[in-house]
N, C-alpha and C positions, 0 to 999 in steps of 0.2 A: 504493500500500500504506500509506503515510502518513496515508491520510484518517478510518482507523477501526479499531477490533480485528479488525472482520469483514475489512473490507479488506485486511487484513495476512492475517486466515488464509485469506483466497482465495488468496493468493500465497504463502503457505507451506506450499506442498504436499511440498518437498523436505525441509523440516524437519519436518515431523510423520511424513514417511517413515525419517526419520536415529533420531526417537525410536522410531518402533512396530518396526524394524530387530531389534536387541537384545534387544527384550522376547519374552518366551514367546508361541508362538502354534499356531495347528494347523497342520496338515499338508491341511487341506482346501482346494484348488486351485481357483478358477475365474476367470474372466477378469475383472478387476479392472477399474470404473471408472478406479478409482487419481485420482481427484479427485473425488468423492462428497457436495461438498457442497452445502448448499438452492439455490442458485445456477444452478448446475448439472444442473439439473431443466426440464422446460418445456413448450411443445406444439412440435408442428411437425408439416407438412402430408406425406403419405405419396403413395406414387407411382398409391395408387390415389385420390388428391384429396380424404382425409381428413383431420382432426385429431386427432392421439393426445401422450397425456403421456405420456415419456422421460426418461431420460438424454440429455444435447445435447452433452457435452463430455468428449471421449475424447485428448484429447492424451496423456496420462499412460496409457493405458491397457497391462493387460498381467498375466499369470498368475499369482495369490499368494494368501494367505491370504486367506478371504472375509472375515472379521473386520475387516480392514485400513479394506475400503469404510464398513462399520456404522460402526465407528467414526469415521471421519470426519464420517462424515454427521449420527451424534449429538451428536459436539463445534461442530458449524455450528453448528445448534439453539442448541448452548448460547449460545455465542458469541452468536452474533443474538438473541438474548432476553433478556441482559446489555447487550447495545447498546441494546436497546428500553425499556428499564428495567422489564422484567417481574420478578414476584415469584419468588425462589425456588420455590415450587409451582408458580406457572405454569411455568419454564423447566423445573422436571423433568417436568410434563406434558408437554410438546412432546418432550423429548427421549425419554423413555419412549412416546411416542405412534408415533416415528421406529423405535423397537427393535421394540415388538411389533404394527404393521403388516409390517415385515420378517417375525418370525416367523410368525404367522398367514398369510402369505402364502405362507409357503414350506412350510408342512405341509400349506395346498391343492394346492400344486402337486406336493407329494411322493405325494398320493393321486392326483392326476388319472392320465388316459388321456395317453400320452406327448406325442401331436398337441396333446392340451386344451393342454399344459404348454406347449409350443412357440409355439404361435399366440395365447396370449393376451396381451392387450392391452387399455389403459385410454384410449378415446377421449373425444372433448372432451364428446360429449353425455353419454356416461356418467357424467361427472365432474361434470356438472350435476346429473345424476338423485342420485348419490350425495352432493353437499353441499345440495341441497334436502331429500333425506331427513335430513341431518345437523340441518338446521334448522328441520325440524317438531319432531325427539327434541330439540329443545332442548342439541344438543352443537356447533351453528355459529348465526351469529348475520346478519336480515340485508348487513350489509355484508361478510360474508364473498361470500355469494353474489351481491352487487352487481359485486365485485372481479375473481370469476371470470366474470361476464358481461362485463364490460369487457376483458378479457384474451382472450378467445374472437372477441370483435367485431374485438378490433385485430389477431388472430393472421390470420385472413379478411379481412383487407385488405392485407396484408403476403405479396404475389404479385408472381411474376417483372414483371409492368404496373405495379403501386408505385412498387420498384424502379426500374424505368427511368425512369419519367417522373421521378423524386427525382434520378438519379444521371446522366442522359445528356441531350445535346442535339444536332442538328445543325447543322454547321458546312461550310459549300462543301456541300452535297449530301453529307456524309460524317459518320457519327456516333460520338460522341466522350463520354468519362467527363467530367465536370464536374470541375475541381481544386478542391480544397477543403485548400491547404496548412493545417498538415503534416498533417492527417489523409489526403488522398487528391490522389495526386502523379500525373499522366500520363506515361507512358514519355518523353515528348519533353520535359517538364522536367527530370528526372532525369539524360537522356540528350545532350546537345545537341546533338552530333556524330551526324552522321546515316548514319555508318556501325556509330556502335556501337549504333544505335539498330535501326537492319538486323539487326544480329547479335541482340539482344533480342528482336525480333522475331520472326524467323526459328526463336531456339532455344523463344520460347511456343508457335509453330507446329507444331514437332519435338514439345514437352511434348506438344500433344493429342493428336496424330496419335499417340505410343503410350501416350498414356493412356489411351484407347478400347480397348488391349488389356485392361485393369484392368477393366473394365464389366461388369456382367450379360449371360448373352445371345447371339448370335450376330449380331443384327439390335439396334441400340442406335440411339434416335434424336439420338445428337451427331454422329454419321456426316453430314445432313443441316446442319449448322451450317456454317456458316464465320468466320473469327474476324475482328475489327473494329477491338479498341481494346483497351488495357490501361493500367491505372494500379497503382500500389504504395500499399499504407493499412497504416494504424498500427492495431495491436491494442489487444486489453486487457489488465487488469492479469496475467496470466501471460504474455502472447505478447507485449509491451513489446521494442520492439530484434529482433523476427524478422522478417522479411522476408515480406508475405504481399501480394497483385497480387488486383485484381478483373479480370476479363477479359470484356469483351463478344463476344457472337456475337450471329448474325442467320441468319436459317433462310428460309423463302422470299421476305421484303422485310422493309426496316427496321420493321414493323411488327409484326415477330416476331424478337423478342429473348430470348437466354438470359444470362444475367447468371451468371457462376463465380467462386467464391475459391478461389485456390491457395493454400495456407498452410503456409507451413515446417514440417515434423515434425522435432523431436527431440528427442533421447535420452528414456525415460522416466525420470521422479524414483527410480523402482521399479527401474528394472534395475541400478545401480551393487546394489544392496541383495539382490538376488533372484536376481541371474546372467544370464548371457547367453541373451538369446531365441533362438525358431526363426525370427525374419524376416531376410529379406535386408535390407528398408529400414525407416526410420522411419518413412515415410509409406504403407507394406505393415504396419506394426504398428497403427498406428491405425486404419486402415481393416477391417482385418479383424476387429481386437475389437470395433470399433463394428459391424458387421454381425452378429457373432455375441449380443452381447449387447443390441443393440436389437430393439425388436418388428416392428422395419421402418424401414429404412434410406431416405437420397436415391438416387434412381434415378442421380442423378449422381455419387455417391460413388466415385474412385478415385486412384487414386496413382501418380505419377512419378517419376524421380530424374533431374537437369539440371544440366547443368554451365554457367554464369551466363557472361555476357562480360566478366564481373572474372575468371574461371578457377575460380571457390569453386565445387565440386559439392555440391547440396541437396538433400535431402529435402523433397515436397511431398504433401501429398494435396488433392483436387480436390473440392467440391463447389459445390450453389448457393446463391446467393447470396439470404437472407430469403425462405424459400418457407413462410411461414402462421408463422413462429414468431414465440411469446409466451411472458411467465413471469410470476412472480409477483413483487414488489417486497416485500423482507422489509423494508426500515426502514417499512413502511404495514401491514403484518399487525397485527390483534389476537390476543391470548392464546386464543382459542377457534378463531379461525382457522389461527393458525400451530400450534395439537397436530394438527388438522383436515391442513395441508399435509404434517407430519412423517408422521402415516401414511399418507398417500399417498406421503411418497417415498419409505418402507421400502417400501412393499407393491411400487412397482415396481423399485424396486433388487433385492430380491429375485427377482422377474421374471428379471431379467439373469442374476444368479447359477445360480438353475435351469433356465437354456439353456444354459448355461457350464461348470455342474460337477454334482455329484454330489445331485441336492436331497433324494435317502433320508435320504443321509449326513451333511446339512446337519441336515434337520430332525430327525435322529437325537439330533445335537448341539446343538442347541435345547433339547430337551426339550420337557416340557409346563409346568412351575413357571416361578415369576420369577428364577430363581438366575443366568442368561444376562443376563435385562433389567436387573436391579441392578449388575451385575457391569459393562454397557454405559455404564448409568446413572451410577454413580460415576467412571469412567474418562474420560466428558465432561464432567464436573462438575471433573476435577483436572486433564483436558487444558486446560481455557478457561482454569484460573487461568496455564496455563505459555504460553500464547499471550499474556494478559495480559503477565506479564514477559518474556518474547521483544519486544512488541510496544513496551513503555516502553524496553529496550535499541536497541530499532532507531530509535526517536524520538530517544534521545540519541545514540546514534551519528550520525545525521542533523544535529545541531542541532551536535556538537563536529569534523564535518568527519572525523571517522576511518569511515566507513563506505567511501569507495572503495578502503582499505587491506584490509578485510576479504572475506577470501575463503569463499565457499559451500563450496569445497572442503572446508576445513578444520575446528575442532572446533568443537564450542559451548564458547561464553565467557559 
């Protein structure tokens, strides 16, 4: 979080939930991202062996004010475009670009036929067709479109076979994650004792066998796996310090492998703020908003709760591990490019929204004028300056040693 403003507001997701808490909001409900920024956006490969851009990052996720996600997703923009040293104009285009693709999206979808609304979806060729037209009308420029073929190429290469040849090797006839301390630690390093190592074992074993209850389906091809290998890897800058395992399977010979992350679920940043959800687990609350609010979910999406051979019982949810996903690199966007990506991620955030909640009632709330987009627009514009000083207090707290006295819990200082 240290590294940058934007990298600090990728990780303060807690606190731009502490500030937008308080302040006036609607009554308009739909399943929150609840972490909504450019980041946060991307492709990834669908179960029918497609590429569609999404929402990728649901940890936070959970039922609130639609508002909540706009916002955020408009104060990214700002942020990243203050990081890139764009012009004042430029950074209100982009941010304005981000608000009313959002709206214009949501008053298609408010007309559409219910099915239209449901089942739509923005796939990788589309996004071709749609920034190549951007750049005939002279509104993308192109290395934009250079960026996005790059990003599409790498996203099709980044399949369960990648993976594995990147991340595994055999060892005695038996095949094994590669250690790559600290980032990716093997159970038998971690574990040395080989009985607590049995019990780790054992209870990944227990995880699938009813995580398979969580699945689509009656007939699920994890049934067909058996499990191999597991290692423990270090997240990023929000999953820091949570406990998340790649697990290898292998299905009719080592030659067919499935690659899974299990990754600790909890609490959302939202719920202290918003009240107690209807989930039993953490990892039953992410998985089920991600399924409702993406256009198509991993076939392997689902969720566990396991009690570790330390005795700590966790929340987990389950999926695969790099299957077609790619994003964009905002410190490499240009000024025509990044308005360009801003409406594209309104239009699909929106998307979510109008599977999630009410999008009559949404676009009712929208209007037709700029009164919503201005009102979004200034709001990112004086959220980035308060992330700016959030982000110089957390540098000096860092550098004067009183940062591990301060608690999240507590107020803003």
């Amino acid at each position: 979080m240290s590294a940058s403003p934007f990298a600090f507001f990728r990780g303060a997701a807690l606190l731009m939930a502490s500030d937008l808490a308080p302040a006036p909001h609607t009554d308009i409900t739909v399943q929150l991202c609840g972490d909504a920024h450019l980041s946060n956006f991307g492709l990834f490969g669908t179960p029918e062996r497609g590429l569609i851009f999404d929402m990728n990052d649901f940890d936070e996720t959970f039922p609130g004010p639609f508002e909540w996600d706009l916002k955020r997703l408009a104060t990214s923009f700002a942020v990243a475009g203050r990081q890139r040293g764009f012009s004042t104009e430029e950074i209100d285009a982009c941010v304005r670009a981000s608000v009313t693709g959002y709206r214009k999206a949501m008053r298609r979808a408010a007309a559409a036929h219910v099915l239209d609304a449901w089942y739509d979806r923005f796939d990788a060729e589309t996004a071709r067709r749609r920034i190549r037209a951007e750049r005939d009308r002279r509104r993308a420029d192109d290395e934009t479109v250079a960026r996005l073929d790059a990003v599409v190429k790498k996203a099709r290469r980044r399949d369960r076979m990648r993976s594995f040849a990147k991340l595994v090797r055999a060892e005695d006839g038996q095949l094994r994650i590669v250690p790559r301390p600290p980032l990716v630690t093997p159970v038998e390093d971690l574990l040395p004792d080989a009985v607590a190592q049995l019990d780790e074992v054992g209870i990944m074993r227990e995880l699938l066998s009813a995580y398979q209850g969580t699945l689509p389906g009656d007939r699920h091809p994890i049934s067909e796996y058996r499990y191999r290998h597991m290692a423990r890897t270090v997240g990023g800058i929000g999953s820091v310090g949570t406990r998340a395992w790649v697990i290898l399977l292998s299905g009719r010979d080592d030659t067919d492998p499935l690659l899974l992350q299990a990754k600790t679920a909890q609490p959302s940043v939202l719920e202290r703020f918003l009240g107690p959800g209807a989930h039993e687990t953490e990892g039953e609350r992410v998985v089920r908003g991600q399924r409702l609010v993406q256009a198509a979910s991993d076939l392997f999406l689902g969720w566990q709760q396991v009690t570790g051979a330390d005795g700590i019982t966790r929340d987990f949810y389950v999926r695969q591990l790099h299957d077609g996903k790619g994003g964009i690199d905002p410190d490499t966007m240009s000024p025509r490019g990044a308005a360009l990506y801003a409406r594209i991620c309104g239009e699909t955030l929106a998307r979510g929204h109008a599977r999630s909640g009410d999008r009559v009632e949404i676009d009712g709330y929208l209007g037709r004028g700029r009164a919503f987009e201005d009102a979004i627009c200034a709001f990112a514009d004086s959220y980035a300056d308060q992330n700016d000083r959030d982000y110089a207090t957390f540098l000096e707290s860092l550098a004067s040693g009183r940062l591990p006295s301060i608690s999240i819990e507590g107020s803003r200082r």
